[in-house]
DSSP file (Angstrom, degrees, kcal/mol; ACC not computed):
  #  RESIDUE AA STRUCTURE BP1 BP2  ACC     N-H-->O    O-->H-N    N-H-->O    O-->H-N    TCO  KAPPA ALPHA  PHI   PSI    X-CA   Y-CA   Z-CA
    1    1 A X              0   0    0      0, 0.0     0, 0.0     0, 0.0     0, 0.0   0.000 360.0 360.0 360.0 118.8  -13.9    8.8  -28.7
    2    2 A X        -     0   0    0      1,-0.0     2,-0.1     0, 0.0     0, 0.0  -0.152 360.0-134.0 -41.0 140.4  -10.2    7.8  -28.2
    3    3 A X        -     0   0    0      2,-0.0     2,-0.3     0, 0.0    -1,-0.0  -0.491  22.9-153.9 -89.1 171.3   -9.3    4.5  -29.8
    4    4 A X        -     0   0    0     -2,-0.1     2,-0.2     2,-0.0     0, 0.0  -0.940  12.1-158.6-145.5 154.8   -7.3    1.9  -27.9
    5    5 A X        -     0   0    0     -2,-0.3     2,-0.3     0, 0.0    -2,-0.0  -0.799  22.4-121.8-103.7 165.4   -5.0   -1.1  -28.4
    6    6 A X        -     0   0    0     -2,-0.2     2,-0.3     2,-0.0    -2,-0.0  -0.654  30.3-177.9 -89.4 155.0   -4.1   -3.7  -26.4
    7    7 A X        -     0   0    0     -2,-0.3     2,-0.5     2,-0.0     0, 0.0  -0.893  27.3-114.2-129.1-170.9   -0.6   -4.4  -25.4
    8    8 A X        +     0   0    0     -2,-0.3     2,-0.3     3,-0.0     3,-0.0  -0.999  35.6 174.4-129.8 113.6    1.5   -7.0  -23.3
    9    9 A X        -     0   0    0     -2,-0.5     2,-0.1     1,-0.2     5,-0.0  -0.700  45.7 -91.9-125.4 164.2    3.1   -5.7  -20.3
   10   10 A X     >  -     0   0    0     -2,-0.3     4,-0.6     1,-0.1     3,-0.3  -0.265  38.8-129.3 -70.9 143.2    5.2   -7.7  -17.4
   11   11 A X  H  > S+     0   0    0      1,-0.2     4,-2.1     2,-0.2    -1,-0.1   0.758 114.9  60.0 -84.1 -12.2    2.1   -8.7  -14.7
   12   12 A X  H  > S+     0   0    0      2,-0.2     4,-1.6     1,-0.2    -1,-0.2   0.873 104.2  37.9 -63.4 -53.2    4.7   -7.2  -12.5
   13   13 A X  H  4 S+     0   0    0     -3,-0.3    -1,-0.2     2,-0.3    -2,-0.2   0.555 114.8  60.6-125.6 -47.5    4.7   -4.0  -14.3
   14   14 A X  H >X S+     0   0    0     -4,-0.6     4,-4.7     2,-0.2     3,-2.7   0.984 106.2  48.1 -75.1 -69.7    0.7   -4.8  -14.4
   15   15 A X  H 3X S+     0   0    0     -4,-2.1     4,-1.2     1,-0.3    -2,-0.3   0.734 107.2  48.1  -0.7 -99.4    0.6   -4.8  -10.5
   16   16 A X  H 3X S+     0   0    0     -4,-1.6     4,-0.6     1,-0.2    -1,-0.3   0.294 119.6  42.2 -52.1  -8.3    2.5   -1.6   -9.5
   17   17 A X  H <> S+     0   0    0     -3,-2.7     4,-1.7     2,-0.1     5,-0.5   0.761 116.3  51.8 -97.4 -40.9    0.2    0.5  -12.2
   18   18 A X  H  X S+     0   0    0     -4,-4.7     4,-1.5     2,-0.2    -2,-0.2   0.891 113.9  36.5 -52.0 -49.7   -2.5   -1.5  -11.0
   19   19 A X  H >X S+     0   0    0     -4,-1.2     3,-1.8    -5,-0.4     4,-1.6   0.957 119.0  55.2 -73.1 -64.3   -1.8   -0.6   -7.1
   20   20 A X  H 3X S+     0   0    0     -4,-0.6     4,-0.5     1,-0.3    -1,-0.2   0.566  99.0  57.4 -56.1   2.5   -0.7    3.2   -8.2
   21   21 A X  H 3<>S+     0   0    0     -4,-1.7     5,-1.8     2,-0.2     4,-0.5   0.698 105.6  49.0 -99.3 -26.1   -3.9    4.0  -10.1
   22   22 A X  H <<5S+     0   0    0     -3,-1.8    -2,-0.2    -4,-1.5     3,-0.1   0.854 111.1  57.9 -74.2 -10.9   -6.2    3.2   -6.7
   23   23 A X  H  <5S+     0   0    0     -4,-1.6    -1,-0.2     1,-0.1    -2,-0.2   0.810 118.2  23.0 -59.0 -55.7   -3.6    5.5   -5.4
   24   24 A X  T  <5S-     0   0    0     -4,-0.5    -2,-0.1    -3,-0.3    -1,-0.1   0.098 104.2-108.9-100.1   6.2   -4.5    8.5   -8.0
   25   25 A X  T   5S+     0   0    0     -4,-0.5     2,-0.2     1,-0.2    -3,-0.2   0.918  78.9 130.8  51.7  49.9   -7.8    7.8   -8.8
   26   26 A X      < -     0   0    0     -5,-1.8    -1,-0.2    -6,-0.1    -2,-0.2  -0.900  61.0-113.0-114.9 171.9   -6.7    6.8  -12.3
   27   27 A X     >  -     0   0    0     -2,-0.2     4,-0.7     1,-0.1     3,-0.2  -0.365  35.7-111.6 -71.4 174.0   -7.7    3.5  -14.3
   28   28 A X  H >> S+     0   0    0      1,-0.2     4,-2.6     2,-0.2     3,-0.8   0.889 124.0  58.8 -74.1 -32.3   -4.8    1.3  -14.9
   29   29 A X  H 3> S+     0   0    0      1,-0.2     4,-2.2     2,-0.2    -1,-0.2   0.878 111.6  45.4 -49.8 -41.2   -4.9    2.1  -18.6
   30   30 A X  H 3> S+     0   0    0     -3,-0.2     4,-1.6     2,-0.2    -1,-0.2   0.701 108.7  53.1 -85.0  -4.9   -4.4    6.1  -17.3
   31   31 A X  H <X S+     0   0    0     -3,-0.8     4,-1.5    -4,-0.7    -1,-0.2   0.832 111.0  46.0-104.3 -58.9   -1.6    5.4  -14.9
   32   32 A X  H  < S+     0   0    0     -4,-2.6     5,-0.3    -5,-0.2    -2,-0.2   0.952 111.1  53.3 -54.4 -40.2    0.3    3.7  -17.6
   33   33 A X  H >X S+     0   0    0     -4,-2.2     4,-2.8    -5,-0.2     3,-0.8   0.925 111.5  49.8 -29.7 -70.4   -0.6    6.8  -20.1
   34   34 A X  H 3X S+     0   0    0     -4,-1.6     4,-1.7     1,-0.4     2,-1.7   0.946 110.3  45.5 -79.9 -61.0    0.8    9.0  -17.4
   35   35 A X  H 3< S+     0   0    0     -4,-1.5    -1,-0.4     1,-0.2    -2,-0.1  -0.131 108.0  57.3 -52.6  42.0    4.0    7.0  -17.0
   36   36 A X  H <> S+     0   0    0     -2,-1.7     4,-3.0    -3,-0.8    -2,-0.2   0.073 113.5  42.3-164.8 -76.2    4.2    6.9  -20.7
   37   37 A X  H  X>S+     0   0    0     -4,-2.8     4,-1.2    -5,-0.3     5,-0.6   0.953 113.0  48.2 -48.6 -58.6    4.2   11.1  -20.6
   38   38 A X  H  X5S+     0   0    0     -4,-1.7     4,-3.2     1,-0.3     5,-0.3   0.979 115.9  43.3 -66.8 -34.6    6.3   11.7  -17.9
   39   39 A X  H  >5S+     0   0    0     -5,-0.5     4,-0.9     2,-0.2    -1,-0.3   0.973 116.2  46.7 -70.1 -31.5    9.1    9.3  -19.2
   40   40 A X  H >X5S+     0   0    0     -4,-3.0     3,-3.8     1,-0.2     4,-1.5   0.928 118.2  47.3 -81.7 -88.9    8.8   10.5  -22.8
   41   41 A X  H 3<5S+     0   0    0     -4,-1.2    -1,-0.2     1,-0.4     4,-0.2   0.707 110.6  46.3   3.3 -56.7    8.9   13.9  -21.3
   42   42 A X  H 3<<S+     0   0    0     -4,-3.2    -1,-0.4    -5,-0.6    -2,-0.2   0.701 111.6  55.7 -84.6  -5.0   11.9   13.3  -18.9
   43   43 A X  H X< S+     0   0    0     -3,-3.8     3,-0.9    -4,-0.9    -2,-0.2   0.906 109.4  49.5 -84.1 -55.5   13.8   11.6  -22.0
   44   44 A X  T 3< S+     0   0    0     -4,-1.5    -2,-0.2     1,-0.3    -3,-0.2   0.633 120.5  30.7 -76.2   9.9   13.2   14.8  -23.9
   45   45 A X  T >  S+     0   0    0     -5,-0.5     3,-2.0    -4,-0.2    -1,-0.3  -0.185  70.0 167.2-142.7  63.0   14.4   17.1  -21.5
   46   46 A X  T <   +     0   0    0     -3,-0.9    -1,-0.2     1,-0.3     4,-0.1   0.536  68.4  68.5 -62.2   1.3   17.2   15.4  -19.4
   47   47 A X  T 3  S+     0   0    0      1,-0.1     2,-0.6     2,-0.1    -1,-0.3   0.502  92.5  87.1 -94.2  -9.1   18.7   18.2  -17.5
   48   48 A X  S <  S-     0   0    0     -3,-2.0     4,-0.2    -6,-0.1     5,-0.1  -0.802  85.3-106.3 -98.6 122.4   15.2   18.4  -15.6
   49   49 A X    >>  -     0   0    0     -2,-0.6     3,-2.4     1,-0.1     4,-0.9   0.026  21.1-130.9 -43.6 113.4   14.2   16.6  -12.6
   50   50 A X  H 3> S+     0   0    0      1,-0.3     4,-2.9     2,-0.2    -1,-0.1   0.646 105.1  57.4 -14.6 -51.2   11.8   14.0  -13.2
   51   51 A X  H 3> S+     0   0    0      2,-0.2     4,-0.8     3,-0.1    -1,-0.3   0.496 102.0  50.2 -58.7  -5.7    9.8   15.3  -10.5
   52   52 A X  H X> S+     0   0    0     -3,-2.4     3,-2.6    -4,-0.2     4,-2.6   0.738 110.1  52.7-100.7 -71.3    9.3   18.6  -11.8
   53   53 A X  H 3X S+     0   0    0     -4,-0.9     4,-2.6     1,-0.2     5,-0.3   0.820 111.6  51.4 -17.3 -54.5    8.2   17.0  -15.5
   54   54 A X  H 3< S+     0   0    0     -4,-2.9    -1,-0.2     1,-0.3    -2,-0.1   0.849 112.8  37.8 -63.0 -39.4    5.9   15.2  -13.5
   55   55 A X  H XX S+     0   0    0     -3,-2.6     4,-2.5    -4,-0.8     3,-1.3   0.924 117.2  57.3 -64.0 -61.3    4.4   18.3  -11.7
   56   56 A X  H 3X S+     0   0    0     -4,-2.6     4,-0.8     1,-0.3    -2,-0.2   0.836 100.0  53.1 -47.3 -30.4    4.7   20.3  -15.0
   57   57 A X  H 3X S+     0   0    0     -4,-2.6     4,-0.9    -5,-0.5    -1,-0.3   0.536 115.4  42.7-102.7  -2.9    2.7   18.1  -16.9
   58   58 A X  H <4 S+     0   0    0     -3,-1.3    -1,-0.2    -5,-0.3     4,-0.2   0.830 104.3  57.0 -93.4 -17.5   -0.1   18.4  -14.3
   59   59 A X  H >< S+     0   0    0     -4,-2.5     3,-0.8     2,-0.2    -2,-0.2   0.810 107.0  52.7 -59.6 -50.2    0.1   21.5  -13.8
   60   60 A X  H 3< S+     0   0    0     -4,-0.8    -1,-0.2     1,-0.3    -2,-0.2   0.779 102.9  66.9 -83.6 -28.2   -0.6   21.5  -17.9
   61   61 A X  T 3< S+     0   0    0     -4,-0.9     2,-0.5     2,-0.0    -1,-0.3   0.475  80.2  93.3 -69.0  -5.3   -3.7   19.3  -17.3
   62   62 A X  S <  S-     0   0    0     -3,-0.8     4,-0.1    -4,-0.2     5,-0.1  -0.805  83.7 -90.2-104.7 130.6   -5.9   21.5  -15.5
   63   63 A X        -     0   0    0     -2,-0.5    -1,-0.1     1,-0.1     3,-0.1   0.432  23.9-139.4 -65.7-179.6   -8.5   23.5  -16.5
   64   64 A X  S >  S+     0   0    0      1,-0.3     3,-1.8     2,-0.2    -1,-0.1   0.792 102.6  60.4 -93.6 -27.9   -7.5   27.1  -17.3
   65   65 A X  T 3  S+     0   0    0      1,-0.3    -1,-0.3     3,-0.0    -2,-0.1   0.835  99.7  59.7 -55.8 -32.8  -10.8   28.5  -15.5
   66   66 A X  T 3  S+     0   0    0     -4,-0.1    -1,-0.3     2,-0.1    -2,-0.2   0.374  87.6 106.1-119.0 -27.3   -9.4   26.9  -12.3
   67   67 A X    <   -     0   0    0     -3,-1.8     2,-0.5    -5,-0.1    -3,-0.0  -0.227  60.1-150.1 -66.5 139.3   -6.4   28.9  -12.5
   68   68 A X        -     0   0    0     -2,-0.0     2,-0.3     0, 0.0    -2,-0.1  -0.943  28.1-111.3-125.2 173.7   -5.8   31.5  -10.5
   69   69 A X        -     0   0    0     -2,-0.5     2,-0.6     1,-0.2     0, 0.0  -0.451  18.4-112.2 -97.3 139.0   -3.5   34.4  -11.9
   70   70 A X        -     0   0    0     -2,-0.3     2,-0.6     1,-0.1    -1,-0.2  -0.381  32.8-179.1 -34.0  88.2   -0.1   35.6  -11.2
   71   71 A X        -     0   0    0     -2,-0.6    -1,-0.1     1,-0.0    -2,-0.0  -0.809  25.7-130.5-111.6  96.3    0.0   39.2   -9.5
   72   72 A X        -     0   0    0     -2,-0.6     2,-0.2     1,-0.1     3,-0.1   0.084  20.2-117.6 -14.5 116.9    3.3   40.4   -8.9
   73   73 A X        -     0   0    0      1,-0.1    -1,-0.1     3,-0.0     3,-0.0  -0.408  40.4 -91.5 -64.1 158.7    3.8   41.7   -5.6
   74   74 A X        -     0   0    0     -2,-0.2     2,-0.4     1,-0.1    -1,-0.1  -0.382  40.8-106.2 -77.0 151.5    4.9   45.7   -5.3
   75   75 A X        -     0   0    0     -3,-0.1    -1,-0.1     1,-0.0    -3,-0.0  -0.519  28.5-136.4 -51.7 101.7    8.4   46.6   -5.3
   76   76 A X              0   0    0     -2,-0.4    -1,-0.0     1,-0.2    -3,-0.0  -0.399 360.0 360.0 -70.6 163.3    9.4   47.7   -1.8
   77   77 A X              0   0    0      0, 0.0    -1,-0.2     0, 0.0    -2,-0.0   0.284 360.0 360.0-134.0 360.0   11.6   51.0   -2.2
């Protein structure tokens, strides 16, 4: 089981995770998690749009069964 701490965030801050997790079906604890990833994410990789991080790192969250697999299309000649 994941541990947690508390912290002290801006009620402001609190709010707008607050409103965008009924938004995303997250708790407010996961919406800040996920805005935690994508900004640590978009820090480490600044030549890519924020949006893409964001995309990528859902992309990275879903199961692999779920997937379905790349098949080239054939070369037209």
């Amino acid at each position: 089981m994941p541990t947690s701490t508390s912290i002290r965030i801006d009620q402001t801050l609190y709010k707008q995770a607050k409103n965008d997790a009924v938004a995303e079906h997250r708790t407010i604890a996961g919406q800040v998690e996920y805005w935690a990833k994508v900004g640590r994410a978009a820090l480490d990789n600044p030549d890519l749009p924020v949006s893409f991080v964001a995309e990528s790192l859902a992309s990275l969250a879903e199961p692999r069964e779920d997937a379905t697999p790349f098949v080239p299309r054939a070369r037209q000649t």
